[in-house]
DOPASE-327371 format. One record per atom (N, C-alpha, C, O): residue number from 1; residue in one letter; atom name; x negated, y, z. Coordinates in steps of 0.05 Angstrom, whole numbers, plus 32768, in hexadecimal, padded with zeros to 4 digits. Atoms other than C-alpha are relative to their C-alpha. Last residue first. Example, Ala and Ser with C-alpha at 12.3 -4.5 7.8 and 13.67 -1.06 7.14 Angstrom:
BEGIN
+--------+------+-------+------+------+------+
! drense ! minu ! rokol !    x !    y !    z !
+--------+------+-------+------+------+------+
!      2 !    s !     N ! 8010 ! 7FE8 ! 7FFF !
!      2 !    s !    CA ! 7EEF ! 7FEB ! 808F !
!      2 !    s !     C ! 800F ! 8016 ! 800E !
!      2 !    s !     O ! 8005 ! 802C ! 8012 !
!      1 !    a !     N ! 7FEE ! 7FE8 ! 8000 !
!      1 !    a !    CA ! 7F0A ! 7FA6 ! 809C !
!      1 !    a !     C ! 7FEE ! 8018 ! 8000 !
!      1 !    a !     O ! 7FD9 ! 8018 ! 800D !
+--------+------+-------+------+------+------+
// end
This chain:
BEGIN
+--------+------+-------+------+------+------+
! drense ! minu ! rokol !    x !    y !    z !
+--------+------+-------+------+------+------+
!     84 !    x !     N ! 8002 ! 7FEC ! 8008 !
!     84 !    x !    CA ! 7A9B ! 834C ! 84BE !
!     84 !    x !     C ! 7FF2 ! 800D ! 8015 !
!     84 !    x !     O ! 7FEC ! 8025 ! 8012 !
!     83 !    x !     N ! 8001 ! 7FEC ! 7FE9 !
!     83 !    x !    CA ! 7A8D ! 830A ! 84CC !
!     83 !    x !     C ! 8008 ! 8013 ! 7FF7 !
!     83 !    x !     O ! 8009 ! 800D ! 7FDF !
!     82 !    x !     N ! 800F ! 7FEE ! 8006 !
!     82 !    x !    CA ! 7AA0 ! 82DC ! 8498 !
!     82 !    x !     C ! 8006 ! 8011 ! 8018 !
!     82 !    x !     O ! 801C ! 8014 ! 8023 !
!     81 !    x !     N ! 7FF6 ! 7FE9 ! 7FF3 !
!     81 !    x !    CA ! 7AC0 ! 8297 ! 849E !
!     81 !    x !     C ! 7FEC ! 800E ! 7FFC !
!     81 !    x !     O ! 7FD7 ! 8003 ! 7FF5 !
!     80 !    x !     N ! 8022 ! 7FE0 ! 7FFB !
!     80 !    x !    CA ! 7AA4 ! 8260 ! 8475 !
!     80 !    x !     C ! 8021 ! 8015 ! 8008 !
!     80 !    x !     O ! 8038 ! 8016 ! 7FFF !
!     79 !    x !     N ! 8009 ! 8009 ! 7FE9 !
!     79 !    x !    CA ! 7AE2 ! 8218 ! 847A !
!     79 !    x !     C ! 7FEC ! 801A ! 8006 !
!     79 !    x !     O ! 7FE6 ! 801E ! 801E !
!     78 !    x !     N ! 7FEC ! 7FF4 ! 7FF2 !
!     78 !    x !    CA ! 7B13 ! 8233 ! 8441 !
!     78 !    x !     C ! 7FED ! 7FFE ! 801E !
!     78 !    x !     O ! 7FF3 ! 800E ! 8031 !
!     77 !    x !     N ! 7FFF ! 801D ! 7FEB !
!     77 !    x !    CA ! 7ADB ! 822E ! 8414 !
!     77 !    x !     C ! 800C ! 8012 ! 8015 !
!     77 !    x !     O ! 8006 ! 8029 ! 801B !
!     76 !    x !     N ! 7FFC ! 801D ! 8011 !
!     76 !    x !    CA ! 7AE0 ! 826A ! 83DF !
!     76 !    x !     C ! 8002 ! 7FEA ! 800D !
!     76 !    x !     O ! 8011 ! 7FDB ! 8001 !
!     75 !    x !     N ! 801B ! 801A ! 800F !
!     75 !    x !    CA ! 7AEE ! 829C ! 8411 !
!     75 !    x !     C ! 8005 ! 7FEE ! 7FF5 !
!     75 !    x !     O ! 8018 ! 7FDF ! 7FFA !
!     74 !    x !     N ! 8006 ! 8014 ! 7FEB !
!     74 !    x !    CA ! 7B2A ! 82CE ! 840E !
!     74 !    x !     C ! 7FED ! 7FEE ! 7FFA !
!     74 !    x !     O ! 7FE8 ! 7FE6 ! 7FE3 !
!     73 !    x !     N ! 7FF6 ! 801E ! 8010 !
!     73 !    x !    CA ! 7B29 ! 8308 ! 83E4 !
!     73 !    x !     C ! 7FFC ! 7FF0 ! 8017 !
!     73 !    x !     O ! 7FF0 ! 7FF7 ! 802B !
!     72 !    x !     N ! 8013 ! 800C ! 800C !
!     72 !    x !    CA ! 7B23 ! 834C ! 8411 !
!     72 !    x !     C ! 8002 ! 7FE2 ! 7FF1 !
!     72 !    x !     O ! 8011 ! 7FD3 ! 7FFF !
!     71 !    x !     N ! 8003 ! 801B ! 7FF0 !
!     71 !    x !    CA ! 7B58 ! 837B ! 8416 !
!     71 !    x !     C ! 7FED ! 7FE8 ! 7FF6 !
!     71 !    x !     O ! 7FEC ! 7FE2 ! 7FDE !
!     70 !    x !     N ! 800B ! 7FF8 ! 7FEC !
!     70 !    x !    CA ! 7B4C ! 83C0 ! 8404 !
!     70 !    x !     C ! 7FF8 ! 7FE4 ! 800D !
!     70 !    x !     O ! 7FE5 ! 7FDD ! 801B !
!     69 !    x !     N ! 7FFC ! 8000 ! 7FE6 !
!     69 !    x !    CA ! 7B64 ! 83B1 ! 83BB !
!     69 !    x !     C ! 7FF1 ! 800B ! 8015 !
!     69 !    x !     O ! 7FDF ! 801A ! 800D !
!     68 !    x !     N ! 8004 ! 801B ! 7FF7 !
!     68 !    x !    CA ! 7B52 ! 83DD ! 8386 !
!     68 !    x !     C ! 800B ! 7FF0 ! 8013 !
!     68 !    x !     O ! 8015 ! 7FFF ! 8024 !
!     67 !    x !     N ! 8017 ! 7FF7 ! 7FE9 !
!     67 !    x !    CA ! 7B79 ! 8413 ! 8367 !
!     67 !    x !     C ! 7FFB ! 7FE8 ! 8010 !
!     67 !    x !     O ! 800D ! 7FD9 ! 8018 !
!     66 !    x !     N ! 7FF4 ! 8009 ! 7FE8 !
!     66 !    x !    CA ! 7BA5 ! 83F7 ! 8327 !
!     66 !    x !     C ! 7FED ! 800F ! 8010 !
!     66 !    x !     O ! 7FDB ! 8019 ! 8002 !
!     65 !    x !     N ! 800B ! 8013 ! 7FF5 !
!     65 !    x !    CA ! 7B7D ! 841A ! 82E8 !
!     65 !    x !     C ! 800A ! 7FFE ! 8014 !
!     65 !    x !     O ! 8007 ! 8013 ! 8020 !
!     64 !    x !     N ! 8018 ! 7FFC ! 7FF3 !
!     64 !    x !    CA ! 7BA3 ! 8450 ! 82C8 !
!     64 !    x !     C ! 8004 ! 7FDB ! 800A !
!     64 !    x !     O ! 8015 ! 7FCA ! 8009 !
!     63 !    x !     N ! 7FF3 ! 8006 ! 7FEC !
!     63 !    x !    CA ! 7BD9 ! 8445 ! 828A !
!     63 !    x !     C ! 7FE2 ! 8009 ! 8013 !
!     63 !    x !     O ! 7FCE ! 8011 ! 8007 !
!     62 !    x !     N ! 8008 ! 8023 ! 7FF9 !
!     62 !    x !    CA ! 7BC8 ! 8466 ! 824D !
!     62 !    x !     C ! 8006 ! 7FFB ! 8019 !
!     62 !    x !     O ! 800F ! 800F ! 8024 !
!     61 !    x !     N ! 7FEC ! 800C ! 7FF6 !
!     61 !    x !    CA ! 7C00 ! 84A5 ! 823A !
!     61 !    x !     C ! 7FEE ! 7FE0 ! 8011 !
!     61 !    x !     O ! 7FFA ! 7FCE ! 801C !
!     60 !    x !     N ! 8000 ! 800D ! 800F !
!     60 !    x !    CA ! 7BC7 ! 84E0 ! 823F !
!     60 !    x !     C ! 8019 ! 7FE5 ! 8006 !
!     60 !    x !     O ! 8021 ! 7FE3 ! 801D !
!     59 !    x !     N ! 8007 ! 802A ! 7FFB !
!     59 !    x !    CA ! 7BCE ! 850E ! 8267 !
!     59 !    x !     C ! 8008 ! 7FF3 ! 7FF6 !
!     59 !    x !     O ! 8020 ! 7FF4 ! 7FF4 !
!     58 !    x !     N ! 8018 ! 800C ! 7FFA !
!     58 !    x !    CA ! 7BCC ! 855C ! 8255 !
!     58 !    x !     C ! 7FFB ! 7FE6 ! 7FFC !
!     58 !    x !     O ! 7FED ! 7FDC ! 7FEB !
!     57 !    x !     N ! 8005 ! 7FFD ! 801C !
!     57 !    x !    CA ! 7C15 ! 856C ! 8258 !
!     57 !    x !     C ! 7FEE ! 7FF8 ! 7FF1 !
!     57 !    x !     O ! 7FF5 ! 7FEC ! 7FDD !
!     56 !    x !     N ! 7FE7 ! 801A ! 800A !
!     56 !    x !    CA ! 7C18 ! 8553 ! 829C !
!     56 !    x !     C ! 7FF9 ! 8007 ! 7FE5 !
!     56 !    x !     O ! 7FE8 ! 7FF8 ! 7FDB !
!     55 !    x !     N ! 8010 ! 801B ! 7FFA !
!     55 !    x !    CA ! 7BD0 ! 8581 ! 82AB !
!     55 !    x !     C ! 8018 ! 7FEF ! 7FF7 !
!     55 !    x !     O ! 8010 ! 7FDF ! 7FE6 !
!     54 !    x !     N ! 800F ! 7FFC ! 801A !
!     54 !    x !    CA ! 7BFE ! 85C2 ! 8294 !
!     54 !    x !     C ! 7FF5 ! 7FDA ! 7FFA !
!     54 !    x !     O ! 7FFC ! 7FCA ! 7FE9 !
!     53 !    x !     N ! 7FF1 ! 8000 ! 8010 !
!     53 !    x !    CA ! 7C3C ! 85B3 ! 82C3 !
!     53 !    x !     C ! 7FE8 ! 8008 ! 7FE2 !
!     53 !    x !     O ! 7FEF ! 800A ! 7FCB !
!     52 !    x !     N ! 7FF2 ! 8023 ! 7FFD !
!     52 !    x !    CA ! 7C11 ! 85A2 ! 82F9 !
!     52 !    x !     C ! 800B ! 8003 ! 7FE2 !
!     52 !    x !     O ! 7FFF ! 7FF5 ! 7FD2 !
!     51 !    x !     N ! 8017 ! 8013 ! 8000 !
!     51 !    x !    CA ! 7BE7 ! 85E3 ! 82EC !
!     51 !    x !     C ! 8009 ! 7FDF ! 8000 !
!     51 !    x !     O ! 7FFC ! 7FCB ! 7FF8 !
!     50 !    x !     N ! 800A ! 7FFF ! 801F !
!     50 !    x !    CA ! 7C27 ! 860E ! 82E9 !
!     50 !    x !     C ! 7FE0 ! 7FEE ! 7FFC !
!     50 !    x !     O ! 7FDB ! 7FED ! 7FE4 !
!     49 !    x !     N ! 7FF9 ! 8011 ! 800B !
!     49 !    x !    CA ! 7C3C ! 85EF ! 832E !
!     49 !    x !     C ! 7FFB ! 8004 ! 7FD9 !
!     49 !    x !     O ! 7FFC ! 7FF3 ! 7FC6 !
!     48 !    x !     N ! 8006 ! 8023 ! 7FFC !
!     48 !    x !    CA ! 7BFF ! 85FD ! 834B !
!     48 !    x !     C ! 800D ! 7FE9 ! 7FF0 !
!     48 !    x !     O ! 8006 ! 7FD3 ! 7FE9 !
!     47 !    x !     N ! 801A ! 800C ! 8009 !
!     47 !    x !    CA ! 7BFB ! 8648 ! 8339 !
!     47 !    x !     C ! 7FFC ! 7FDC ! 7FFF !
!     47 !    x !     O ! 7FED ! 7FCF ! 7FF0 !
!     46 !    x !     N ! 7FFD ! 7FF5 ! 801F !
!     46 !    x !    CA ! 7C43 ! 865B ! 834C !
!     46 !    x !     C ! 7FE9 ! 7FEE ! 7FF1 !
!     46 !    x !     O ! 7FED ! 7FDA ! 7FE3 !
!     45 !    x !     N ! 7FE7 ! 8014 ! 8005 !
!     45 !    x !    CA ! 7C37 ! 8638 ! 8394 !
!     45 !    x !     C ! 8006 ! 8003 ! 7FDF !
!     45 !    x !     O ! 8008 ! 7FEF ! 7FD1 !
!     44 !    x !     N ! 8013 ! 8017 ! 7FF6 !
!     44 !    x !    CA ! 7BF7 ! 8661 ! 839C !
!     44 !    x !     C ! 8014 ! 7FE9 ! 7FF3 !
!     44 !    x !     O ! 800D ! 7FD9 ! 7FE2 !
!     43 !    x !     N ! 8010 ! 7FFA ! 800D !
!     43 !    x !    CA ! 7C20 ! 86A4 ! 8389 !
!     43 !    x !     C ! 7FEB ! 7FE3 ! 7FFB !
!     43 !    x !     O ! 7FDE ! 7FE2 ! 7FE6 !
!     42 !    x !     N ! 7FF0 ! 7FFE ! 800B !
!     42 !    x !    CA ! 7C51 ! 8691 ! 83B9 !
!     42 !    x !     C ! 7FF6 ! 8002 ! 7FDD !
!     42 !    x !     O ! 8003 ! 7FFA ! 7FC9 !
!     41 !    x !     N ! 7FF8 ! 8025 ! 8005 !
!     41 !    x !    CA ! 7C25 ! 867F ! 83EC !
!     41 !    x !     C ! 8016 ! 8002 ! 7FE5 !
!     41 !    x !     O ! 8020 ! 7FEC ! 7FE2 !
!     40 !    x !     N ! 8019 ! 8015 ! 8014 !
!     40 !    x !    CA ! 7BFD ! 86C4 ! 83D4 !
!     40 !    x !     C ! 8011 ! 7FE1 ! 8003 !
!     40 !    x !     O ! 8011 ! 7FCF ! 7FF2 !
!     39 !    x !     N ! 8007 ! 7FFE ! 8021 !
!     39 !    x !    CA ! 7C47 ! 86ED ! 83DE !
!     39 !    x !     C ! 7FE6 ! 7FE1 ! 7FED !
!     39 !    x !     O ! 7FE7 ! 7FD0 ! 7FDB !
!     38 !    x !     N ! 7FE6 ! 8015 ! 8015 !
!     38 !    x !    CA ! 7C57 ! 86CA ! 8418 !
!     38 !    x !     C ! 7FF5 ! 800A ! 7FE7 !
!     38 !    x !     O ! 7FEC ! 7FFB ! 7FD5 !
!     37 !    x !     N ! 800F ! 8025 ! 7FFC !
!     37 !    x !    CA ! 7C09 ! 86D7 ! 843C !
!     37 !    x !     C ! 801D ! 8001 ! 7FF2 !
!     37 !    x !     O ! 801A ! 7FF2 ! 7FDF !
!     36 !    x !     N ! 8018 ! 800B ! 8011 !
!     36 !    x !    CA ! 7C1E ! 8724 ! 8427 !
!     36 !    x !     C ! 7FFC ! 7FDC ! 8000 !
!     36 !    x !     O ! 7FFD ! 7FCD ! 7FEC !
!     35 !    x !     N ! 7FF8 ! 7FFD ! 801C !
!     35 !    x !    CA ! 7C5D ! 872C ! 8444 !
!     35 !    x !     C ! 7FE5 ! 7FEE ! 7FE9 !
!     35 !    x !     O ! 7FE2 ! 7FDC ! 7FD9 !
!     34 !    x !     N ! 7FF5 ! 8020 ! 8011 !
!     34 !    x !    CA ! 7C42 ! 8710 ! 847D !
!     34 !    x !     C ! 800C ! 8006 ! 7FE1 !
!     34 !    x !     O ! 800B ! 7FF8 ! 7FCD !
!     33 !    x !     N ! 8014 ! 8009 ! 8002 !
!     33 !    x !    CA ! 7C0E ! 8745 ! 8482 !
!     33 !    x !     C ! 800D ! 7FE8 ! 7FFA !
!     33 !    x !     O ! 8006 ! 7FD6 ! 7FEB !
!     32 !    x !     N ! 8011 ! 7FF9 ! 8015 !
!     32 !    x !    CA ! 7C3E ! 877F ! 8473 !
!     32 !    x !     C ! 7FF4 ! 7FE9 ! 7FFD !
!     32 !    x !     O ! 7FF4 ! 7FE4 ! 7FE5 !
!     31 !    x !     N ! 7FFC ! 8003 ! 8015 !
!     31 !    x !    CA ! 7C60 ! 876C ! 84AC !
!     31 !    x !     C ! 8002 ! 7FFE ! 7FE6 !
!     31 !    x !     O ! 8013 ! 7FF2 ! 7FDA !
!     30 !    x !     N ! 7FF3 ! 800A ! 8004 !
!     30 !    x !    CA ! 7C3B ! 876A ! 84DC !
!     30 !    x !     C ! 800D ! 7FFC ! 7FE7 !
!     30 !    x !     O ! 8002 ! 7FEF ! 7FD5 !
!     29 !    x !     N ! 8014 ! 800F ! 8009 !
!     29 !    x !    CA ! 7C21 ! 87A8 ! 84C7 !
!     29 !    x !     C ! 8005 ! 7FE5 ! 8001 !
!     29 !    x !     O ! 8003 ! 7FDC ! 7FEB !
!     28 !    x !     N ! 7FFF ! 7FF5 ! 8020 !
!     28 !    x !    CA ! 7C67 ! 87CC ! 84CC !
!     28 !    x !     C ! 7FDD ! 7FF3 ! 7FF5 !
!     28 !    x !     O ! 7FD7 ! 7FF4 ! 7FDE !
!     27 !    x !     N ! 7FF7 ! 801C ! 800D !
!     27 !    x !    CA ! 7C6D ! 87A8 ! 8518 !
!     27 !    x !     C ! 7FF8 ! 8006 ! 7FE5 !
!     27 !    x !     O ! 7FED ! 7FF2 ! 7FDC !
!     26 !    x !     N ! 8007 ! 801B ! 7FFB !
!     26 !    x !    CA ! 7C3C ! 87CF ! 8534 !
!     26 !    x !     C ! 8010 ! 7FEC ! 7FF4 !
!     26 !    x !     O ! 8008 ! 7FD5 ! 7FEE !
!     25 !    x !     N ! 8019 ! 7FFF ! 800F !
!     25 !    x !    CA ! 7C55 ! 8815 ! 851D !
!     25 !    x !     C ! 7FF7 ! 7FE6 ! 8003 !
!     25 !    x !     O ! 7FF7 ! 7FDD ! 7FEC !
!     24 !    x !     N ! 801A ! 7FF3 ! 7FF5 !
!     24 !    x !    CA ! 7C99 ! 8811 ! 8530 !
!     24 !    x !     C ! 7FEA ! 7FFC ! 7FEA !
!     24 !    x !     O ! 7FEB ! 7FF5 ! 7FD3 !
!     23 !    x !     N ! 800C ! 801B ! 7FFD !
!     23 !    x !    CA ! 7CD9 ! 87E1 ! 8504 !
!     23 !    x !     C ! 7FE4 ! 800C ! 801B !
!     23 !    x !     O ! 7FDB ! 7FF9 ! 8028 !
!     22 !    x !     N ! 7FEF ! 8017 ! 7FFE !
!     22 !    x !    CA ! 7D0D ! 8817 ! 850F !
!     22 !    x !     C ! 7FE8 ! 7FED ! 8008 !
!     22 !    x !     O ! 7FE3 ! 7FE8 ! 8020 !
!     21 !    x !     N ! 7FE7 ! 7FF7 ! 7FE1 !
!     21 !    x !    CA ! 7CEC ! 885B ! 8515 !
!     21 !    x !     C ! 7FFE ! 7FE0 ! 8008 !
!     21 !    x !     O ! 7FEF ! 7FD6 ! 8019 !
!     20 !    x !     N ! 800E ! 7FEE ! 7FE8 !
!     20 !    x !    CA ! 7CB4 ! 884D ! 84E4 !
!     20 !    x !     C ! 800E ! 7FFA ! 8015 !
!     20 !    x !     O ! 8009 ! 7FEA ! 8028 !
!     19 !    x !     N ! 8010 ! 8021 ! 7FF9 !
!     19 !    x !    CA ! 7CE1 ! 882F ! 84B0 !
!     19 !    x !     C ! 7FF1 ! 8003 ! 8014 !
!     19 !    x !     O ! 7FFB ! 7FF6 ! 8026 !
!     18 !    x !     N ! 7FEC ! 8015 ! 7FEC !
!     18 !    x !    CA ! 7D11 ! 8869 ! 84BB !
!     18 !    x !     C ! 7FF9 ! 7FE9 ! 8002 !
!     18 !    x !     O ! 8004 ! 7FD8 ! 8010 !
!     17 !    x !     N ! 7FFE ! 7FF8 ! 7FE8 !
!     17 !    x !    CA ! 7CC9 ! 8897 ! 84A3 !
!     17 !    x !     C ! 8019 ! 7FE8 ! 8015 !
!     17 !    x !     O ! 8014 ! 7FDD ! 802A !
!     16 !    x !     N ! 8017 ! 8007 ! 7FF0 !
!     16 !    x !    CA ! 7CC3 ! 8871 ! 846B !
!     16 !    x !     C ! 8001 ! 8008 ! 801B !
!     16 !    x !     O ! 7FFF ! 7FF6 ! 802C !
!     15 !    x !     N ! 7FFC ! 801B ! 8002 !
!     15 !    x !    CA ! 7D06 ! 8884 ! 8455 !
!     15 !    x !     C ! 7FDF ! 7FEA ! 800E !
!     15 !    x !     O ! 7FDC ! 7FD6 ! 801D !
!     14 !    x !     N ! 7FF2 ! 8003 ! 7FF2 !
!     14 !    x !    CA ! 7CFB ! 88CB ! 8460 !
!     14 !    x !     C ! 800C ! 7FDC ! 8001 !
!     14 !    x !     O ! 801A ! 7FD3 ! 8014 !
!     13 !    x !     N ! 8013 ! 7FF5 ! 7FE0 !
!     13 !    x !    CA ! 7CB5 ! 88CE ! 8443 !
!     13 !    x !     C ! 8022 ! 7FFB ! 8013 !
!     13 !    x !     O ! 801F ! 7FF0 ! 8029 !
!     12 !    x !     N ! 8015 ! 8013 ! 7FFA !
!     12 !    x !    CA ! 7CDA ! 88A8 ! 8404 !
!     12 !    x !     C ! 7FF7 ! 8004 ! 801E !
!     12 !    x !     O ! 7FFA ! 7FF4 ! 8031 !
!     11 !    x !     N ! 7FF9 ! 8017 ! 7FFE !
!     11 !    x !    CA ! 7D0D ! 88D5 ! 83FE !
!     11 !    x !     C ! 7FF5 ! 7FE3 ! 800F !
!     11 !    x !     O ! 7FFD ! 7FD3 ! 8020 !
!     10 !    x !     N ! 7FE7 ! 7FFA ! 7FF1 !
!     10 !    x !    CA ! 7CE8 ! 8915 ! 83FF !
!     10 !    x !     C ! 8011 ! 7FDE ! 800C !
!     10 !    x !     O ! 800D ! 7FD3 ! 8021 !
!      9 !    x !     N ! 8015 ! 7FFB ! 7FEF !
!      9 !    x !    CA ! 7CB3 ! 88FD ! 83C5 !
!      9 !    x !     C ! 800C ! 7FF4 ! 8020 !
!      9 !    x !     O ! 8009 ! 7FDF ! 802B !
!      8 !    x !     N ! 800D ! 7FE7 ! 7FFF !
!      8 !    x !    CA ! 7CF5 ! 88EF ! 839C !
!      8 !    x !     C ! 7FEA ! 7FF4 ! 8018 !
!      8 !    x !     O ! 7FED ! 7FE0 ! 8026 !
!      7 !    x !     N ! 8010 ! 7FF0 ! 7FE4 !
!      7 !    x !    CA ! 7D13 ! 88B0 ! 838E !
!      7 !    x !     C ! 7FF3 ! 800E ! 8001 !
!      7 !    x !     O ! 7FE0 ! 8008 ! 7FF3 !
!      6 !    x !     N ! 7FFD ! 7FE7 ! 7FFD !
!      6 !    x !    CA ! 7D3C ! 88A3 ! 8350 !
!      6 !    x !     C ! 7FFE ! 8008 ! 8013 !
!      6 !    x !     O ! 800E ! 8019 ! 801C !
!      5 !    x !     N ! 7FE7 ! 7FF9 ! 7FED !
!      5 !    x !    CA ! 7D37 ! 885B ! 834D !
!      5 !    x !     C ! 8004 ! 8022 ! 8005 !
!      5 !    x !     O ! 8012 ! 8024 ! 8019 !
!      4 !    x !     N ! 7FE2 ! 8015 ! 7FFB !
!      4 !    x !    CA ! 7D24 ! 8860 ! 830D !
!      4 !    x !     C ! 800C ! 7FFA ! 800D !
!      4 !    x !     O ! 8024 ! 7FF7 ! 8009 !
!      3 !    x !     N ! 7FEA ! 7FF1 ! 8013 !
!      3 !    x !    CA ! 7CF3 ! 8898 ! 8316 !
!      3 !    x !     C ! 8015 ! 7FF3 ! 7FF6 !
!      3 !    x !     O ! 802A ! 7FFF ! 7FF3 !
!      2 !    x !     N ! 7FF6 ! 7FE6 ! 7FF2 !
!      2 !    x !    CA ! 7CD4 ! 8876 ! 834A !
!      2 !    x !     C ! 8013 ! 800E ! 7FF2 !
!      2 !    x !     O ! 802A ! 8013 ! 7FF9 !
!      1 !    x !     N ! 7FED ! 8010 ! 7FF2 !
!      1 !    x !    CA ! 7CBE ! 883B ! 831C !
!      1 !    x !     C ! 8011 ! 8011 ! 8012 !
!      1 !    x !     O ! 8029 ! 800C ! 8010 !
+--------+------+-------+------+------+------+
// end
């Protein structure tokens, strides 16, 4: 990869070095570390939507089952109340 950009040893140590200068030593970890957490959310995000996009493919066309109510039927004789 080096050899395409056509960076020497030399190059490099001096370019590293004006990252040094500029950003210090304390921030250059910093930075590194978010780099990283974007890469994996990025990497994470990649992963999820190729899994959506597999699982669609996957599923079948039948319809699903409504989800139940929550609410409770009302009593058969309008006159019985229920405690809860």
């Amino acid at each position: 990869m080096l050899a395409i950009l056509g960076l020497g040893t030399g190059e490099l140590i001096v370019i590293l070095v004006v990252v040094l200068v500029l950003f210090g030593a304390k921030r250059i970890p910093e930075f590194a570390k978010g780099l990283g957490k974007g890469i994996n959310e990025f990497k994470k995000a990649s992963r999820e939507v190729t899994d959506e996009i597999h699982n669609a493919g996957n599923e079948t066309a039948a319809p699903k089952a409504p989800a139940p109510s929550t609410v409770p039927p009302p009593p058969a004789n309008p006159t019985e109340t229920k405690v809860i």
